[in-house]
C-alpha positions, 0 to 999 in steps of 0.5 A, a space after each residue: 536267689 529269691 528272699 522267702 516269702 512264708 506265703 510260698 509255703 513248701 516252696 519257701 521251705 525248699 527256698 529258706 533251705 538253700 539259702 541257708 546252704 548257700 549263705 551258711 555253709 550248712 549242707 543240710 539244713 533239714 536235719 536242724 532243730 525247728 528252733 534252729 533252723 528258724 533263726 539259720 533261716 532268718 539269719 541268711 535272710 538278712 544276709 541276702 537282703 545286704 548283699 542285693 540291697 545295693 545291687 
């Protein structure tokens, strides 16, 4: 999976999505508040970040 870059816009959108899906366990992370989702986003961020930071 490729880390968010705000810069791809939609894209990013659909990429922090199924980061979040993926990393999370939540299904459809659309339905989240903006709040919500913004701090689930950056939460699976990190955590992809750790995972391939060593790989």
């Amino acid at each position: 999976m490729l880390p968010v870059d705000e810069r791809d816009g939609e894209d990013g959108i659909r990429k922090a999505d199924a980061l979040i899906s993926h990393y999370l366990h939540i299904p459809h992370p659309e339905t989240l508040s903006d709040e919500v989702w913004c701090d689930k986003a950056g939460q699976a961020q990190w955590l992809h970040r750790q995972l391939h930071q060593s790989a």
